[in-house]
C-alpha positions in Angstrom: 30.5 43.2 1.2 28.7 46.6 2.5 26.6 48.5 0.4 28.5 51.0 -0.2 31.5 49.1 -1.1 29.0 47.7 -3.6 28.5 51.7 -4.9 32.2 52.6 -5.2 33.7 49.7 -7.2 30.7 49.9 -9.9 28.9 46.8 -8.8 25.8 48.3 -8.2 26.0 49.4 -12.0 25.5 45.2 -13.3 22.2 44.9 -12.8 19.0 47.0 -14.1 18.0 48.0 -10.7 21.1 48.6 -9.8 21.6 51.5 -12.5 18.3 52.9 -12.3 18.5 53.2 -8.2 22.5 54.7 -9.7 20.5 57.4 -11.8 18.2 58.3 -9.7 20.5 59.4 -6.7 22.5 61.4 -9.2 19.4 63.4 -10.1 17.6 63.4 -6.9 20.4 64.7 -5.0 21.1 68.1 -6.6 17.5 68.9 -7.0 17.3 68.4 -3.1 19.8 70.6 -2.6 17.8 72.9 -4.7 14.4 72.8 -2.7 16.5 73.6 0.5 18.5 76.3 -0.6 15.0 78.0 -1.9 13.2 77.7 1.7 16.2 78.3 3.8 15.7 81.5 5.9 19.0 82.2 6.7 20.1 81.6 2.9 23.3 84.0 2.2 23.6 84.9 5.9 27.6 84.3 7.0 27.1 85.4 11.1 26.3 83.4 13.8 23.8 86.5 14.8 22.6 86.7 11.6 22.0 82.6 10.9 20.1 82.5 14.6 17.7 85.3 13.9 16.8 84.5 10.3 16.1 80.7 11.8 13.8 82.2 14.3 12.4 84.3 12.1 10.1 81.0 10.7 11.6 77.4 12.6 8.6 75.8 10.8 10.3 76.3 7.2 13.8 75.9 8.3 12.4 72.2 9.4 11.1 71.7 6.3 14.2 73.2 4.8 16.2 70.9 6.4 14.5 67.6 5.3 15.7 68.5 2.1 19.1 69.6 3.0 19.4 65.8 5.0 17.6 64.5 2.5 20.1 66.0 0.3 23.3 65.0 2.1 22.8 61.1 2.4 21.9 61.5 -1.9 24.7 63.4 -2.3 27.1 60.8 -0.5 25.4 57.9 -2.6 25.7 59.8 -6.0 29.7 60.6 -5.0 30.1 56.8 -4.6 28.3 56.2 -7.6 30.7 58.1 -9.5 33.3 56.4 -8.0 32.0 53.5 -9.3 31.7 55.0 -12.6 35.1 56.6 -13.3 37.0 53.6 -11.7 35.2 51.6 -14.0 36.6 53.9 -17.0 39.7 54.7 -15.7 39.6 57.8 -14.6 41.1 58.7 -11.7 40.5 62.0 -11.6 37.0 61.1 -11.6 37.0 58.4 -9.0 39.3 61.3 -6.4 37.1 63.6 -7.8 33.5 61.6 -6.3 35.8 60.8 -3.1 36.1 64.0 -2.3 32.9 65.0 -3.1 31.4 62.3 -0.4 33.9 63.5 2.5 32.3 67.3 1.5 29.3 66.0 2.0 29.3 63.9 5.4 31.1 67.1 6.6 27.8 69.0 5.6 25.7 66.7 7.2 27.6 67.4 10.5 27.5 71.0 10.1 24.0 71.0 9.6 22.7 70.1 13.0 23.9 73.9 14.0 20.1 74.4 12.4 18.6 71.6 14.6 20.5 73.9 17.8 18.7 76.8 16.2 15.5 75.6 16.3 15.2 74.5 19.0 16.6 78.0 20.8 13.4 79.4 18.7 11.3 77.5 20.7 9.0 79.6 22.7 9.6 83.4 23.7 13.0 82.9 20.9 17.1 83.3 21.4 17.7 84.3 24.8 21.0 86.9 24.4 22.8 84.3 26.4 21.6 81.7 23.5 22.9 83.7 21.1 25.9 83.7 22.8 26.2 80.0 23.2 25.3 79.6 19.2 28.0 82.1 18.6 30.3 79.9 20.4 29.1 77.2 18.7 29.2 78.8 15.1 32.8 79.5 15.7 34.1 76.6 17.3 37.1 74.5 16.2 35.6 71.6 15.4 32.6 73.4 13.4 35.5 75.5 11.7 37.2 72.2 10.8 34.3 70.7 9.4 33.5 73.9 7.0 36.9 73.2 6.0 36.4 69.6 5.0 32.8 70.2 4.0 34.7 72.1 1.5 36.2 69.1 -0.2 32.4 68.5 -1.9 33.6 71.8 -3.8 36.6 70.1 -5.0 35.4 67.1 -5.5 32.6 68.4 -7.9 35.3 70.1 -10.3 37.1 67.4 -10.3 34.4 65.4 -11.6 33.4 68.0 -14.4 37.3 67.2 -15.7 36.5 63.7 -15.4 33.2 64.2 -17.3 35.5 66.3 -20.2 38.1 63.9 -20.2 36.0 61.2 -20.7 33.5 62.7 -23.1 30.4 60.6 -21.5 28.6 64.5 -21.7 29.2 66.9 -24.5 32.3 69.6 -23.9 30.2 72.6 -22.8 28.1 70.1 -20.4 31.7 69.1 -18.8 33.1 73.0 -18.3 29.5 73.7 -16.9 29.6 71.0 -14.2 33.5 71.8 -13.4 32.6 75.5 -12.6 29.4 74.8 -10.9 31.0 73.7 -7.7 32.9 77.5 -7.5 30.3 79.3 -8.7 27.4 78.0 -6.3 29.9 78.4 -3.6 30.5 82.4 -4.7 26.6 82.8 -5.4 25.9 81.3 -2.0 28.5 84.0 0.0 27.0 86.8 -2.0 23.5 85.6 -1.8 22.8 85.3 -5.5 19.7 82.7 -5.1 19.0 83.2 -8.2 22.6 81.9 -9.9 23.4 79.1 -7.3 19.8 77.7 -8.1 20.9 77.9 -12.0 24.0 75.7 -10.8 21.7 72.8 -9.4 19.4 73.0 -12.0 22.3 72.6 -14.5 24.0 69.1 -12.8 20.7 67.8 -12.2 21.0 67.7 -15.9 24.0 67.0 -16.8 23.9 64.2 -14.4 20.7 62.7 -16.2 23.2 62.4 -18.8 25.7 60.5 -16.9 22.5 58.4 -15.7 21.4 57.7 -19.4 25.1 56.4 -20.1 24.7 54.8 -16.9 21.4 52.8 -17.8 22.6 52.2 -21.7 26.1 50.8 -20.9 26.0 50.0 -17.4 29.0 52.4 -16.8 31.5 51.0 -18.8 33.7 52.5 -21.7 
């Protein structure tokens, strides 16, 4: 049986290491997410143009950026499955769709994310020849990178379906669950407008209200 299998139908969650490795990716992953969105250059940027010059602007911190947003990614996939785990274990199938969804999202992500590894290395040296910029344009708007924005979205619905799951099954107090069902939307909306400030708020807040989930987690193993 693979790990991950291991993950999605809860057995990770029977032993003591099993739920504190379970806790942990559930925490680590959003604040991850968090470091990377604070060093990105190109945060809030939506063109090609704009992405490529931002990146060249400082390659070194986008690299560093980037550890975090890989980092990040393969968390994030783990913590999904963990949920999976933890809502099929209660029932919930809205939860258990919910952390499905949420891992598609963020595979997609992962994918989309070597357009920065491109960037860099076009800002190697003298920077973005006008043909480069070109080719990254090309690139940026691509079918197949336009198809994986579109399934990289899924991480968005997965995450509100998992704040219904977390309301429904009262494992965090009411307001926790409506905070973690709109935090998917709104970091998406703060991101396009380039609010830094309020999609960092929406990490910050399921890093928390997923230490909740962890403590049920490492109190009752998952169960109802």
């Amino acid at each position: 049986m693979g790990a991950g299998t291991c993950f999605t139908d809860g057995m990770v969650l029977e032993s003591r290491a099993g739920r504190l490795l379970a806790a942990a990716v559930l925490v680590a992953y959003p604040l991850l997410i968090l470091v990377y969105w604070l060093l990105y250059p190109a945060y809030g940027e939506t063109s090609a143009a704009a992405v490529l010059h931002a990146i060249d602007g400082d390659p070194s911190r986008t690299q560093v950026a980037d550890l975090f947003a890989f980092s990040g990614g393969f968390v994030a996939v783990a913590a999904s499955a963990v949920l999976m785990g933890f809502f099929g274990r209660r029932g919930s199938w809205t939860g258990w769709v919910g952390g499905a969804l949420s891992a598609t999202g963020w595979i997609a992500v992962l994918s989309v994310l070597i357009l920065d590894v491109v960037a860099i290395e076009m800002s190697r040296g003298s920077g973005p020849t006008p043909a480069m910029v070109r080719a990254y344009h090309g690139a940026f708007t691509a079918p197949i990178t336009i198809g994986l924005n579109v399934v990289a979205a899924m991480h968005i619905v997965g995450g509100v379906l998992i704040g219904v799951a977390l309301i429904r099954t009262r494992v965090v107090p009411p307001a926790a669950g409506i905070i973690a069902t709109l935090a998917a939307p709104v970091h998406l909306a703060a991101n396009l407008a380039g609010l830094l400030w309020l999609d960092e708020a929406t990490w910050i807040a399921l890093a928390v209200i997923y230490g909740l989930v962890g403590r049920e987690i490492l109190e009752r193993g998952g169960g109802t």
